[in-house]
C-alpha positions as CSV (number, residue, x, y, z in Angstrom):
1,X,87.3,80.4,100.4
2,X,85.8,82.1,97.4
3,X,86.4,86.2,96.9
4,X,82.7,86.5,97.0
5,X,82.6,85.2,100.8
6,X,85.2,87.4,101.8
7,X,82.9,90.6,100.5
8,X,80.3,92.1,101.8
9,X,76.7,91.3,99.4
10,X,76.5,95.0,98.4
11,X,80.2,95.7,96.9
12,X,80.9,96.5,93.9
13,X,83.7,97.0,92.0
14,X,83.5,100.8,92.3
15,X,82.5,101.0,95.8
16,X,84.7,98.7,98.0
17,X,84.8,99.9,101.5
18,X,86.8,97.2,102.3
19,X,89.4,97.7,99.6
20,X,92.2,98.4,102.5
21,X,91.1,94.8,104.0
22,X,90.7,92.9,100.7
23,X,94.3,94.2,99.5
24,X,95.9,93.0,102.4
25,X,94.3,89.6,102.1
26,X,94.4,89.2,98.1
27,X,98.1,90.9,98.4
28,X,99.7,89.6,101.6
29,X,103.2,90.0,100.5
30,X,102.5,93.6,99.0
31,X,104.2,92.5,95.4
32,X,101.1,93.8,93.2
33,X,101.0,97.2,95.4
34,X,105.0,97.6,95.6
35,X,104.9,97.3,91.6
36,X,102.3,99.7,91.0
37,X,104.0,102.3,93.5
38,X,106.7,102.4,91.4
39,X,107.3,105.2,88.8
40,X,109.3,103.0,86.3
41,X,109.9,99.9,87.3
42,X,112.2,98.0,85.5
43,X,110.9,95.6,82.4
44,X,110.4,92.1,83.6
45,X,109.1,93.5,87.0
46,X,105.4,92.6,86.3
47,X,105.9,89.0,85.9
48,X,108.4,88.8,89.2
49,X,105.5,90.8,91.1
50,X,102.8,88.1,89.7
51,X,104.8,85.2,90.7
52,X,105.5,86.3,94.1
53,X,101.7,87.1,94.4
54,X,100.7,83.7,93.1
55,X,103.0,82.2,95.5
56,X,101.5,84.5,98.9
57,X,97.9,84.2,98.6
58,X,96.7,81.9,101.4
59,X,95.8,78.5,100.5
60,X,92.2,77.8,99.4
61,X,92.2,81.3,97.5
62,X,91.5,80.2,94.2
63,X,93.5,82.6,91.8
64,X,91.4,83.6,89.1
65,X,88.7,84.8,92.2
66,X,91.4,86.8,93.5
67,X,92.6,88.2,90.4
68,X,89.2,88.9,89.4
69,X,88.0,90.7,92.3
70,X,91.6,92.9,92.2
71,X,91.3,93.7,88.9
72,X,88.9,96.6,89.1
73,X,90.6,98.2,92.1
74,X,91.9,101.6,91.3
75,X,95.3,101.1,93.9
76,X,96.6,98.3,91.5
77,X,96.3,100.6,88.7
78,X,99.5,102.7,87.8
79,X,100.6,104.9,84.6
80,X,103.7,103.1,83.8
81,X,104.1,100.1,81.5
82,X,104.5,97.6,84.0
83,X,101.5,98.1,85.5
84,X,99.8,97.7,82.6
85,X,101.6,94.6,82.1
86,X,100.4,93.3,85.4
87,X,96.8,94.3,84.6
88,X,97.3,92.1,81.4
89,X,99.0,89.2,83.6
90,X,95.9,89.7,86.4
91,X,93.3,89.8,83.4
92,X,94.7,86.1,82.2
93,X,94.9,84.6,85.5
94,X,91.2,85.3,86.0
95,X,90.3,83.5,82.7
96,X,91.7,80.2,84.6
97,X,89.8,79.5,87.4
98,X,90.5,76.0,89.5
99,X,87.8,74.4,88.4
100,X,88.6,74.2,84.9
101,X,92.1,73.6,85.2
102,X,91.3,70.1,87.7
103,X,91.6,67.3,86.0
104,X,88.9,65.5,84.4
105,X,87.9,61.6,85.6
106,X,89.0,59.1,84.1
107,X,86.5,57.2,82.6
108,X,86.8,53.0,82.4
């Protein structure tokens, strides 16, 4: 399943209706929303809250979609460092989508 099935045609970044729905199924385990409703979380937090959302989203989610389409929503965006940080983390996720990292055929 793609992100861009899960939406509806007319979203767009800045006008999710869905965003409640999306979040829930882009952040099953709540780690990217937990972090961000922090005030100051402690350093290192970002990259625990990354891993443990790598390792909830459902199977057939490919990450970079899912990073992607919960980049741009303003409830994963916090003031403190570590949200920043995640932002960073979610922003380089997206740049390696599934498809480029398969591996290539072998050629005889």
């Amino acid at each position: 399943m793609t992100i861009s099935e899960s939406l509806p045609p007319s979203a767009t970044a800045g006008e999710r209706t869905g965003a409640a729905t999306l979040l829930g199924r882009l952040d099953p385990s709540a780690s990217l929303r937990a972090l961000v409703a922090l005030d100051d979380p402690p350093r290192g937090l970002a990259e625990d809250a990354l891993l443990g959302w790598l390792i909830a989203l459902p199977a057939g989610v490919d990450p970079a979609d899912a990073a992607r389409a919960l980049a741009d929503l303003p409830e994963l965006s916090g003031p403190s460092r570590e949200a920043r940080r995640l932002a960073d983390l979610l922003d380089e996720v997206a740049r390696y989508p599934a498809a480029a990292l398969a591996p290539a055929s072998r050629r005889s």
